[in-house]
N, C-alpha and C positions, 0 to 999 in steps of 0.2 A: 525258354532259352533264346537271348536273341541273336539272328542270325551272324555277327560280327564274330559272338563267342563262337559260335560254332565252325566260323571259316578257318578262327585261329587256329582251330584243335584239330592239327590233323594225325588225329591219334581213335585207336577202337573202341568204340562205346560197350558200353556193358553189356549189349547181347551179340557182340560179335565184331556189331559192323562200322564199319568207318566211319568218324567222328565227323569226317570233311565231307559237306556235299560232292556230290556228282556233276550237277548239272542246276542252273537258274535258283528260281525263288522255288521249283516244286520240289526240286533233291533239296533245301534247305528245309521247306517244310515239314519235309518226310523223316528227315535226320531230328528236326527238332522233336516232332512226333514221338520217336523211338525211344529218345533221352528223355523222356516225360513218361512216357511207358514203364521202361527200365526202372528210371526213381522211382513211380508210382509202387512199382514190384517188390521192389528192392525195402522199401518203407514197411509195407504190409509185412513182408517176412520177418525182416527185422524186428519189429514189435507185437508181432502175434495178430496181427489181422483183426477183423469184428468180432473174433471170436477173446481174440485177449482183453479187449473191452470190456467184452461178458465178465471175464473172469475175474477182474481187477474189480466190478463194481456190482454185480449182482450177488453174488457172498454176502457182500458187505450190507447191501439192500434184505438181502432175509434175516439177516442177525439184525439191522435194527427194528426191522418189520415186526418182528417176533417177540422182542425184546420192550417194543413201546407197550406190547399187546397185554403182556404178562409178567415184566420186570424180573425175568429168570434170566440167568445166566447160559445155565447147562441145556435146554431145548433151542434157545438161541445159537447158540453156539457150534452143537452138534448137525445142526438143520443148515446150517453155511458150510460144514467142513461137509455134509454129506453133499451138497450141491456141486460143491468145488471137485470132490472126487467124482462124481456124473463127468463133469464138463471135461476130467484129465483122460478120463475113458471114451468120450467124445474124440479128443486130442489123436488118443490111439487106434481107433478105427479110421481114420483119415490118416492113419503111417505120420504124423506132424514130428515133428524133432523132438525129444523126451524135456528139453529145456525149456519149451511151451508147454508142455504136458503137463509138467511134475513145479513148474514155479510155483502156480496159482495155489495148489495144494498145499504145498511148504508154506506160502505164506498167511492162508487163513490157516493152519495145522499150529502156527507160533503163534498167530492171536487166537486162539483158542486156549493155548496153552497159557497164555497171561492170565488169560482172565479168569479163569480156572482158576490157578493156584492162588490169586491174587483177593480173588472175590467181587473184585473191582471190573463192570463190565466196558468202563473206557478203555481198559489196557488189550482188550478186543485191539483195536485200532490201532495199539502201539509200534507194533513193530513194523507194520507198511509204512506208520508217520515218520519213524529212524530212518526206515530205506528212504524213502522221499526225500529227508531231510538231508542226507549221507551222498544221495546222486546228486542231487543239485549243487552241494559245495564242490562234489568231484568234478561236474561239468564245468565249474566256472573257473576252480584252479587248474584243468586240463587247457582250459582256452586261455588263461594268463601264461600257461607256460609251452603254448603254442607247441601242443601236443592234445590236439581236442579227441575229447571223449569218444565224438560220434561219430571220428575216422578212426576209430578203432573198431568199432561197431562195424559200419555199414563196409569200410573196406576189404574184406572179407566178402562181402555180399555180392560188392558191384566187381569183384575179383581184382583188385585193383593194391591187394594188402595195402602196402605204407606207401606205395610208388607217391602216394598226394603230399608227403613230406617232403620229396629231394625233386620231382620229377614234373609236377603239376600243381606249382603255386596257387594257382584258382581256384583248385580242390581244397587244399588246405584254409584259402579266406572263408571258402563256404562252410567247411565244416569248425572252423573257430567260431562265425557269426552264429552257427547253428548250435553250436553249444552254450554259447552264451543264452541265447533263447529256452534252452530246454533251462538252463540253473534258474535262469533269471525266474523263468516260471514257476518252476520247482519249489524253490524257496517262497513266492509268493504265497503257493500253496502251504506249505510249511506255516508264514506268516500268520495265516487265518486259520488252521487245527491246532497248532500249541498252545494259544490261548484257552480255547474251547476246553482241550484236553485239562488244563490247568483250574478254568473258574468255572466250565459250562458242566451240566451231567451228560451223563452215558448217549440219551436221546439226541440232544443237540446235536453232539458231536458226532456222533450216526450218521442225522440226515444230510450236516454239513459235507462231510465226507462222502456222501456218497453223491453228494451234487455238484462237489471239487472233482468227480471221478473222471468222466468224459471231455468236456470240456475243457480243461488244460491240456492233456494230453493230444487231443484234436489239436488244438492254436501250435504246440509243439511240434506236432507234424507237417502241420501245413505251411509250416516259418521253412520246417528241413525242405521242403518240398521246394518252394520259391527256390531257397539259396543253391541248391542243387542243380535246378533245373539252368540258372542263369550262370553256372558255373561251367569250366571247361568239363568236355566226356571224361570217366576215367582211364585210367592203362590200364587194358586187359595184360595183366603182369602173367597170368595162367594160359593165356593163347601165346605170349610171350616166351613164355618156357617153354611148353608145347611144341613150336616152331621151331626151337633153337635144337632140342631133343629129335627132331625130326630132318632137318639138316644135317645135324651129328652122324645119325644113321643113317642118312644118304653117302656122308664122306665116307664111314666106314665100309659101305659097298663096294664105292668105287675103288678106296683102297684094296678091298681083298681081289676084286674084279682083275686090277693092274696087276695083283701080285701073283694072281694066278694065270693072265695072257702074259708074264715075264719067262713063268718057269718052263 
């Protein structure tokens, strides 16, 4: 974040504290520090941390593992959902959000179920390649209609809800520019599994996919991370309330205070 944006913003960054320096080039660097912090936090939670990683691409890696081994369906299949369910029991011993937990599961649990009833072990893949293909259109008509995806996301996060729509123009570029990044990626990936899906067999498309897994997703993060970082703090709109609710009940003192030194 460079120091200019951050003199601009004199507003509470996401872990509390005031967006504007204090003092010289050392309170700027320590403010910029924090907002780099924050995001960094903020991203991880948001997406499921090294653990959603796992979960997005190791599934995916035992069912073709298995799958190139023995050209079965049903041991392929059940040996990803059973993995998937480890990692959501992982999820829960760490108290993690049940929306990290129970995704990963859901979503090898429906490519399982494709491929099953289908016979066809592409259709494994089908429905993460939908979702894929389904957020990336969403991403990019969210940022045409300047209402982006990933301030809906992360606003919540950085406690900031919508305040980046009315309140903090800068937030709002970052998170348009960032959504255009994730669609523009997205689809990318889309570009190169629908064919596969379409002329390649089951294996192709397997390894393609699973070496599609990290790697975009990474570039996706670390595009959010820039535009973020170089973007104004957010309104902590929850210290906001907070304050107001706590002044509230300071008037209310004094009023009953005066009303009881009248009588």
């Amino acid at each position: 974040m460079d120091n200019t944006d951050h003199e601009k913003a004199g507003r509470e960054g996401p872990d509390g504290t005031s967006g504007t320096p204090t003092g010289g080039t050392s309170g700027s660097t320590e403010g910029s520090a924090q907002v780099r912090a924050a995001t960094e936090a903020a991203l991880l939670d948001a997406f499921g941390g090294v653990l959603g990683m796992v979960e997005t691409t190791v599934p995916g890696l035992v069912f073709v593992v298995i799958y190139t081994i023995n050209h079965s369906i049903a041991p392929s299949a059940f040996a990803a959902l059973a993995l998937s369910l480890v990692l959501a029991v992982v999820r829960l011993a760490r108290k993690d959000t049940l929306k990290h937990a129970f995704s990963g599961v859901f979503g090898i649990g429906f490519g399982v179920l494709f491929a099953m009833l289908s016979g066809n072990a592409k259709n494994f893949y089908l429905p993460g390649m939908l979702y894929t293909l389904g957020l990336g259109v969403a991403y990019v008509v969210s940022a045409l209609a300047r209402f982006p995806l990933l301030g809906l996301i992360l606003g919540p996060v950085f406690r900031e809800n919508l305040s980046w729509r009315t309140r903090n123009p800068g937030r709002l570029v970052a998170y348009t520019k960032a959504s255009w990044a994730w669609g523009l990626i997205l689809l990318g990936k889309s570009a190169i599994l629908f064919p596969l899906y379409w002329w390649g067999n089951a294996t192709q498309l397997g390894w393609v996919k699973v070496a599609l897994g990290i790697p975009p997703f990474l570039l996706s993060v670390y595009l959010t991370w820039i535009f973020l970082v170089k973007a104004p703090p957010p309104i902590d709109v929850i210290a906001e309330m907070e304050a107001a609710e706590e002044e509230e009940r300071k008037a209310d003192t004094e009023r009953e205070k005066a009303a009881q030194a009248a009588e």
